[in-house]
KOLNUKOL-250444 format. One record per residue (C-alpha): residue number from 0; residue in three letters; y, z, x. Coordinates in nm, 4 decimals. Example, Ala and Ser with C-alpha at 12.3 -4.5 7.8 and 13.67 -1.06 7.14 Angstrom:
<sites>
SITE   num   residu         yy         zz         xx
SITE     0      ALA    -0.4500     0.7800     1.2300
SITE     1      SER    -0.1060     0.7140     1.3670
</sites>
This chain:
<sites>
SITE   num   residu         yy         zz         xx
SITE     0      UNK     9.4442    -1.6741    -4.6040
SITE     1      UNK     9.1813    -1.3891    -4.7108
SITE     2      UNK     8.9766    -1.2363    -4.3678
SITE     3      UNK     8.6441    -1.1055    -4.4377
SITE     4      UNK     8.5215    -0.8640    -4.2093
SITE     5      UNK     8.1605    -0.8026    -4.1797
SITE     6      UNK     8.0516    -0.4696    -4.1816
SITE     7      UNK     7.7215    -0.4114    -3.9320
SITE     8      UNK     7.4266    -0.2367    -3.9820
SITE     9      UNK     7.4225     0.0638    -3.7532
SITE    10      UNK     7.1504     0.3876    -3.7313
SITE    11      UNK     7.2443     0.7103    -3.7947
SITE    12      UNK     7.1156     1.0171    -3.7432
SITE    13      UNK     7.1418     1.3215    -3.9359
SITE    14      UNK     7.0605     1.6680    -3.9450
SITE    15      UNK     6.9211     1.8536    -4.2918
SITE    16      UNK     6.8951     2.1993    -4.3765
SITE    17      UNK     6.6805     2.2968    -4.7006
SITE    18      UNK     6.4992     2.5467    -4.8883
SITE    19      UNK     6.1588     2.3793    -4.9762
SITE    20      UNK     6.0862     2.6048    -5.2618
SITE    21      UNK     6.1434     2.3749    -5.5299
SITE    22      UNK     6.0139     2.0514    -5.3502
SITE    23      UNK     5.6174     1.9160    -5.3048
SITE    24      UNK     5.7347     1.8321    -4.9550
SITE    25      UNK     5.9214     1.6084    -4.7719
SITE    26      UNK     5.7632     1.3319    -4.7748
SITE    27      UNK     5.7761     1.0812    -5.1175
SITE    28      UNK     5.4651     1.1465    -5.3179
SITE    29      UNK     5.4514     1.0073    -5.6343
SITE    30      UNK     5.4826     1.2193    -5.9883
SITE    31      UNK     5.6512     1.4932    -5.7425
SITE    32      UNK     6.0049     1.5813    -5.6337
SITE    33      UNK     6.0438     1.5847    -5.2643
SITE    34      UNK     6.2919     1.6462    -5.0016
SITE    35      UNK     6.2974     1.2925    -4.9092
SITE    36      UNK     6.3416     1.1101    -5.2049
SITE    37      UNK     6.6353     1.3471    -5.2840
SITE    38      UNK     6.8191     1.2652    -5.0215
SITE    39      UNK     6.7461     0.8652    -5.0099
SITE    40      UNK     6.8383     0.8538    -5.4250
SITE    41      UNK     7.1502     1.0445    -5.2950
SITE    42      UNK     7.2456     0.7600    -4.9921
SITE    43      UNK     7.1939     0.5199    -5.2049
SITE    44      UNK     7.4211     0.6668    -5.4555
SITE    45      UNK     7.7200     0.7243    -5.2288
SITE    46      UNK     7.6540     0.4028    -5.0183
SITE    47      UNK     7.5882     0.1241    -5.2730
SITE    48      UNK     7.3086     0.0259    -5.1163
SITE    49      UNK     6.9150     0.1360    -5.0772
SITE    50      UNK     6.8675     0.3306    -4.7762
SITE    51      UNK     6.5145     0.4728    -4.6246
SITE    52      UNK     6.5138     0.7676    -4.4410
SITE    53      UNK     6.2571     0.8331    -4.1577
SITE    54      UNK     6.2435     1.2310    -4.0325
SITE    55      UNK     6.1353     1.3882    -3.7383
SITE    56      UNK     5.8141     1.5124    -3.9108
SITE    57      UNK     5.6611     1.5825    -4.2666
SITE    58      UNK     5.6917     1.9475    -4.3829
SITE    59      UNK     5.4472     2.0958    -4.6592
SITE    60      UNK     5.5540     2.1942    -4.9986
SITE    61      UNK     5.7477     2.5066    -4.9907
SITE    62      UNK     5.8471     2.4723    -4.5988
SITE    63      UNK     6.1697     2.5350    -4.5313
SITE    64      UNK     6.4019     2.3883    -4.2394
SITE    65      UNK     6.6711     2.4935    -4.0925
SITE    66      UNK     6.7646     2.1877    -3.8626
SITE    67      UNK     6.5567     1.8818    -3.9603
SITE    68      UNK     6.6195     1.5549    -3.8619
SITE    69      UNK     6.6242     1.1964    -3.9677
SITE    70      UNK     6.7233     0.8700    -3.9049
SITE    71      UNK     6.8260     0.5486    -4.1328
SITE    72      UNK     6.9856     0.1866    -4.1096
SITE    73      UNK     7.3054     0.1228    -4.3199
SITE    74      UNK     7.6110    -0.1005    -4.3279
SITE    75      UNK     7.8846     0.1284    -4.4002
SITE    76      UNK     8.2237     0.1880    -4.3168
SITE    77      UNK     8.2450     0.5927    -4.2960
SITE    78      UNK     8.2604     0.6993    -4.0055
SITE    79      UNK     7.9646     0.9001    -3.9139
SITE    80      UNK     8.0620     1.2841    -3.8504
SITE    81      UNK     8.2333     1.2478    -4.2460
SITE    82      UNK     7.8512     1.1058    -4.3474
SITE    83      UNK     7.7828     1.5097    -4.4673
SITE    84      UNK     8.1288     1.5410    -4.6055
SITE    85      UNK     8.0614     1.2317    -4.7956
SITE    86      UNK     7.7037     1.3023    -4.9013
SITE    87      UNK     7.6941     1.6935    -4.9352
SITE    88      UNK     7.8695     1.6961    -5.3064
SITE    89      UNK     7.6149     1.4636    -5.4513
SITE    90      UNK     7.3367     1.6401    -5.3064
SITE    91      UNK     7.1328     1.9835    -5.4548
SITE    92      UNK     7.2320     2.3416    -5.3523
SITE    93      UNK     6.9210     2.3870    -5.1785
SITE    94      UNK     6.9210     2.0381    -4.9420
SITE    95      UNK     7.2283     1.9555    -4.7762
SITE    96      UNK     7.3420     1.7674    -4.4419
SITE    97      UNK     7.5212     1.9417    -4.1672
SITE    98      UNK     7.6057     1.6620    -3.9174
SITE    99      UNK     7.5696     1.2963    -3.8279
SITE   100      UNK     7.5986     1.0714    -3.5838
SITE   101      UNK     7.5486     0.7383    -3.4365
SITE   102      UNK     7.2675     0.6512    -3.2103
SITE   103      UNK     7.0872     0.3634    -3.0861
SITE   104      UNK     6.9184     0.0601    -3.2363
SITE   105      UNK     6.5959     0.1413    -3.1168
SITE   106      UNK     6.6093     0.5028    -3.1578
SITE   107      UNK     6.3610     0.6463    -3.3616
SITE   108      UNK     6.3541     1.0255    -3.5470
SITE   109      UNK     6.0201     1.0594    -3.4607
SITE   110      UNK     5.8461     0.8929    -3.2018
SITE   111      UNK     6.1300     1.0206    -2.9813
SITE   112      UNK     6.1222     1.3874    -3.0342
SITE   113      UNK     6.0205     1.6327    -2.7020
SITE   114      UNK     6.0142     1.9328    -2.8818
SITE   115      UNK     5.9857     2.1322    -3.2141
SITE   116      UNK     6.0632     2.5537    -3.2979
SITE   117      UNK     5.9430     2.6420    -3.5804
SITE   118      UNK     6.0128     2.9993    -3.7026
SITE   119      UNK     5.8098     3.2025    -3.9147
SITE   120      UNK     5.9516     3.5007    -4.0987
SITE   121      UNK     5.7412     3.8654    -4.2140
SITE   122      UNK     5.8730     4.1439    -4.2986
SITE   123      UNK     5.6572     4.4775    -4.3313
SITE   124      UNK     5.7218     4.7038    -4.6370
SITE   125      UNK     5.5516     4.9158    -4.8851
SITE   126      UNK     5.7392     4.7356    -5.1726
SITE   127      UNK     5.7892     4.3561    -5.2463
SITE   128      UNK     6.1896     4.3188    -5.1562
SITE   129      UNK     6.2857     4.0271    -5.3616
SITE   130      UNK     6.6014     3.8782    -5.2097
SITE   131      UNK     6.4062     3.8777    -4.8480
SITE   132      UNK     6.0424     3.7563    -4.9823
SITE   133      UNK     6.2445     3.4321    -5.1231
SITE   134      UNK     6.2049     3.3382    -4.6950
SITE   135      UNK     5.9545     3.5856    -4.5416
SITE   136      UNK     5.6018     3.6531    -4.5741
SITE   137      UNK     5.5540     4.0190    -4.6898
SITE   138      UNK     5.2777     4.2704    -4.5634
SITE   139      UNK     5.2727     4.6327    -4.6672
SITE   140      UNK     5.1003     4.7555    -4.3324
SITE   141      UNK     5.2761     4.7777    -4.0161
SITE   142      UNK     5.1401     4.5202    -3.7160
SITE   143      UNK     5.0624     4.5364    -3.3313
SITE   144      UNK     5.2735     4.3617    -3.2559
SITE   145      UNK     5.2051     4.4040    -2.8975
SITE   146      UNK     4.8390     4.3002    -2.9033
SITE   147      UNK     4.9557     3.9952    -3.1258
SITE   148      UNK     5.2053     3.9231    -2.8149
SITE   149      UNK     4.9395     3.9119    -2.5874
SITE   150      UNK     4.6522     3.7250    -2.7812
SITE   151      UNK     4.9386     3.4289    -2.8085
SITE   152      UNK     4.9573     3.3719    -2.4282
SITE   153      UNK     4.6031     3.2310    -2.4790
SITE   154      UNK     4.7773     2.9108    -2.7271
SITE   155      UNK     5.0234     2.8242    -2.4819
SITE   156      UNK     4.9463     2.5106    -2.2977
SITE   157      UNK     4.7884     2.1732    -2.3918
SITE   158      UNK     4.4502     2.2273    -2.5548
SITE   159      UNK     4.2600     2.0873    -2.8317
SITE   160      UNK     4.3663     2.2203    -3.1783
SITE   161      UNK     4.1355     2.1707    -3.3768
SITE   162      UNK     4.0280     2.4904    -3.5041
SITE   163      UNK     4.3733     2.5467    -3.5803
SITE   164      UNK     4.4473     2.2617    -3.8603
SITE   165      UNK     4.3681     2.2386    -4.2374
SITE   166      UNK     4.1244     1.9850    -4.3379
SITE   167      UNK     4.2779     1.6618    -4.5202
SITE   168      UNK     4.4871     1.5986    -4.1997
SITE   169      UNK     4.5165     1.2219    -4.0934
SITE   170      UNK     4.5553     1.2912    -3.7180
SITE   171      UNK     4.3485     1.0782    -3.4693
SITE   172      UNK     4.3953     1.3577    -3.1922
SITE   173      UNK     4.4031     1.7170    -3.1642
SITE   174      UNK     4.5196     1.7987    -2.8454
SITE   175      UNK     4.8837     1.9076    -2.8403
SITE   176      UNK     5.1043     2.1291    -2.6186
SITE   177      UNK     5.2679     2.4688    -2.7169
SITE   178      UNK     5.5651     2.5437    -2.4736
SITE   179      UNK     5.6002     2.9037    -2.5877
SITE   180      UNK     5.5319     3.1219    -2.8773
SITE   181      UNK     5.8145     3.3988    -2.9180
SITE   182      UNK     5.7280     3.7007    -3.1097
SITE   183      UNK     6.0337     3.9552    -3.2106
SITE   184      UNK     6.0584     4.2431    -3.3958
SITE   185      UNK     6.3671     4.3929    -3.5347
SITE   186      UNK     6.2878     4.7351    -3.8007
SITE   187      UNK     6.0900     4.5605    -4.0269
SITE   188      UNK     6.1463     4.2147    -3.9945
SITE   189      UNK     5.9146     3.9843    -3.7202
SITE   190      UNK     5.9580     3.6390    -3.6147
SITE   191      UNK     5.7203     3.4266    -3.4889
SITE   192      UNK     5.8595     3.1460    -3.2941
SITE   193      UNK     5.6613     2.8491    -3.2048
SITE   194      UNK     5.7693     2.5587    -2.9628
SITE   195      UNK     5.5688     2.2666    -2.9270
SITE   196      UNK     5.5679     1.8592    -2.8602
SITE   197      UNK     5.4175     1.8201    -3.1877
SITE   198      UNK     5.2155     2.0003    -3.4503
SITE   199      UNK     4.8656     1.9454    -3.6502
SITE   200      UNK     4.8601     1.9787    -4.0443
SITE   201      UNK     4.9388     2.3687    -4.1002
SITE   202      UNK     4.8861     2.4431    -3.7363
SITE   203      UNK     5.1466     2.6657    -3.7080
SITE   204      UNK     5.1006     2.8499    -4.0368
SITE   205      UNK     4.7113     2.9163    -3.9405
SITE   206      UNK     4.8505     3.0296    -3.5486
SITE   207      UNK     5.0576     3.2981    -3.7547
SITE   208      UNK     4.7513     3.3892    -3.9738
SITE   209      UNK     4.5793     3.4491    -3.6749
SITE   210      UNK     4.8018     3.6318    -3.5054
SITE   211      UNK     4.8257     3.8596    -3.8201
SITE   212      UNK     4.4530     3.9291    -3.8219
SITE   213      UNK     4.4962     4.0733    -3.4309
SITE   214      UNK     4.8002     4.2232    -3.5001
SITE   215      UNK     4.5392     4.4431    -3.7682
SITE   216      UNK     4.2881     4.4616    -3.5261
SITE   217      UNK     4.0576     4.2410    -3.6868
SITE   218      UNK     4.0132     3.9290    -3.4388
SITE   219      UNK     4.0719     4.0376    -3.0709
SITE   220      UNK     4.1299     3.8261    -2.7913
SITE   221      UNK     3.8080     3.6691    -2.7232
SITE   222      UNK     3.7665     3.5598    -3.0856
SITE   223      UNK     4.1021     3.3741    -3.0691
SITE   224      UNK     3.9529     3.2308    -2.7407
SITE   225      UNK     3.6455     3.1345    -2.9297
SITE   226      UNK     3.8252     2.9997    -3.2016
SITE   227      UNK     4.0262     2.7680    -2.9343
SITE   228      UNK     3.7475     2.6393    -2.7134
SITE   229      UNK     3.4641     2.5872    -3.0248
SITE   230      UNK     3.7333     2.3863    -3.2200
SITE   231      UNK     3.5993     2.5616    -3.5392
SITE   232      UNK     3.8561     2.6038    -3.8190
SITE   233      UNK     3.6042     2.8696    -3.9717
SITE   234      UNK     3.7136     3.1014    -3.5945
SITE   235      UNK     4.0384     3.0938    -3.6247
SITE   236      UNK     4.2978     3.3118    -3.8832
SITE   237      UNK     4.3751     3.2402    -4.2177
SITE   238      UNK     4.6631     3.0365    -4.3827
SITE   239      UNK     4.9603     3.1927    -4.4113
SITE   240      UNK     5.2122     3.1233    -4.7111
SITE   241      UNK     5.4642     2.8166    -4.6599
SITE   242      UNK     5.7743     3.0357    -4.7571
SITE   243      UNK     5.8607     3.2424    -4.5086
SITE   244      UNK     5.8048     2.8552    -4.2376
SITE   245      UNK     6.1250     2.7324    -4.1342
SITE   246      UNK     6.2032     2.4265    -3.8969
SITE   247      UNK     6.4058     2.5230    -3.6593
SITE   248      UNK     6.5643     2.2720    -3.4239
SITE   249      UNK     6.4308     1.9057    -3.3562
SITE   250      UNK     6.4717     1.8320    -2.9555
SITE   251      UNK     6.5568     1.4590    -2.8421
SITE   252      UNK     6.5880     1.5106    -2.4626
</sites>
């Protein structure tokens, strides 16, 4: 007598690490390559089957991430820490999976996120450095970077956001909380770290352009007050490059 064993559908979650460089994104768009459609051709490759992938977030073309997450539904029978082992040969140089696991029917990669770093890199130089401007955002003139440190206390907190988000954004609200922004120097590197519940379309790219134009002494406090409590893009700094953004870490609890 045969036995058939039926194989479940279970959800997974998984986190990616990628260099957004050669990508229009994450998110599928059509008549571009994207993160996401990368990585769902590739499941569906190694699983037999066509699996959608739901992330924590959308990232812009040319954002990078360290530690981004996503969930999907599939009826497999690897177990789930092997998922990257499984996955990661099939997949690009620049994209692959560094762990997996099992989680709940109803859990959901982004509706249940608490918190998201991201990191933004600069380094200061006279020269362009080519192996470091592949990830960093290069300026020739040294910053304050202790003015910029204090001009960022003003951000943290819930507040409306407004001013700080590219037009063409979809959001129905602008208020959104920043738990801490982190700004480190080390010779000529800085990193700008930025920890929030959730983000606005290239809100944390135009919080780093503004902190750029303190850190050269041309907004000062007040204007980045202004800029806050008017809700007026045209107040607030300018847009920094995408390639020296990384996602950071993706916070569940």
């Amino acid at each position: 007598m045969k036995l058939c064993y039926h194989i479940s559908m279970k959800r997974y979650l998984a986190v990616v690490q990628y260099l957004g460089k050669n990508y229009a994104g994450f998110q599928v768009q059509e008549n571009f390559l994207t993160i996401q459609q990368v990585i769902e051709e590739t499941l569906e490759k190694v699983f037999k089957q066509k699996t959608e992938i739901f992330a924590s977030g959308r990232t812009d073309a040319g954002v990078n991430a360290i530690a981004q997450t996503f969930h999907f539904d599939a009826e497999i029978t690897i177990p789930a820490q092997n998922i990257p082992l499984a996955v990661n040969p099939f997949l690009p140089d620049d994209i692959k999976l560094l762990s997996c696991k099992e989680v709940a029917s109803d859990f959901h990669a982004r509706f249940d996120v608490k918190k998201k770093t991201y990191e933004y890199n600069i380094y200061v130089s006279p020269v362009e450095l080519p192996i470091i401007n592949q990830t960093s955002y290069w300026l020739k003139k040294p910053l304050d970077v202790k003015q910029m440190k204090i001009c960022a206390r003003v951000l943290i907190g819930t507040h409306n956001f407004k001013a700080f988000m590219s037009a063409g954004s979809q959001a129905k609200t602008f208020e959104r909380t920043i738990f801490s922004i982190n700004i480190t120097q080390n010779k000529e590197q800085i990193k700008i770290e930025v920890c929030g519940s959730g983000f606005l379309y290239n809100m944390v790219r135009i919080i780093v352009g503004t902190l750029i134009e303190v850190g050269y002494g041309r907004k000062t406090l007040d204007d980045v007050k202004n800029a806050l409590n008017a809700q007026d893009r045209s107040l607030s700094g300018y847009l920094v490059p995408p390639n020296g953004l990384f996602l950071k870490e993706v916070r569940y609890y």
